[in-house]
KOLZAZA-988285 format. One record per residue (C-alpha): z, y, x. Coordinates in steps of 0.02 Angstrom, whole numbers, plus 50000, padded with zeros to 5 digits. Example, Ala and Ser with C-alpha at 12.3 -4.5 7.8 and 13.67 -1.06 7.14 Angstrom:
503904977550615503574994750684
***
This chain:
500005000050000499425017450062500915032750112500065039349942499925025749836501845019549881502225037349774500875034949647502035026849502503685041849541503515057749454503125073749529505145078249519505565061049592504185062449723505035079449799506765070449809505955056549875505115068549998506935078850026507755061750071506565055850187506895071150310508585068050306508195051750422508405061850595509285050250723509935058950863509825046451013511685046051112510655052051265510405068751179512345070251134512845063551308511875078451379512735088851256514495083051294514035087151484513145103151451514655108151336515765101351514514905113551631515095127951527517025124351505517145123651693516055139451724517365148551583518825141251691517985148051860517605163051764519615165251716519995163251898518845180751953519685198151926518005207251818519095220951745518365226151577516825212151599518295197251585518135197951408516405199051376516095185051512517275174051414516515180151250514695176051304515175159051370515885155151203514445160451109513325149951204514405133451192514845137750987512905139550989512735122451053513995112450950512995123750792511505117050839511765099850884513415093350815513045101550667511345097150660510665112950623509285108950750508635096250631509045101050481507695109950339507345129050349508575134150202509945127250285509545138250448509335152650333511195150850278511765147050431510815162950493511465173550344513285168150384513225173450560512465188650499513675194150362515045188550527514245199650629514155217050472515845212250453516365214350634515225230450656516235237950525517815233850578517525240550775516535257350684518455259050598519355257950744518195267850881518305282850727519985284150739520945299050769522265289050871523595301050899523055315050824523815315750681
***
């Protein structure tokens, strides 16, 4: 039986979820998650070698950046968000967005200020 004729007796509504479920068959081989684990390994030591340098204001945004990148990576992999469909991207995208509005707000706040001056 042909890829199209195996759908030929579902209905249009039953072929989509049919369709919907077979992209959810992504299997991530261990090597993938082993180079993860030791990606994820070397950036922990690189933001312990990073605590051990005096970078004045930069300590921060060092340790910030690192933790972007390895939140980035768990997001991506652990998560799956690599593999998953376009909508779920877009809400992942929209959450780190309405994160990120929320944040800009709160440091426009506290850089307006008046600290002392009133």
């Amino acid at each position: 039986m042909s890829a199209h004729g195996e759908h030929e007796h579902l209905s249009k509504h039953d072929q989509n979820l049919h369709d919907f479920h077979d992209n959810l068959d992504h299997i991530v081989s261990p090597r993938i998650y082993i180079i993860v684990g030791a990606t994820l390994l070397v950036f922990t030591g690189i933001t312990v070698l990073a605590s051990l340098f005096d970078m004045g204001p930069w300590n921060p945004v060092v340790a910030l950046f690192i933790a972007v990148v390895k939140a980035t990576i768990v997001v991506l992999f652990f998560m799956h968000v690599k593999y998953s469909s376009k909508l779920t991207k877009l809400t992942v995208g929209a959450g780190l967005f309405t994160f990120m509005a929320l944040v800009g707000m709160t440091l426009a706040d506290y850089f307006t200020r008046a600290w002392g001056r009133w």
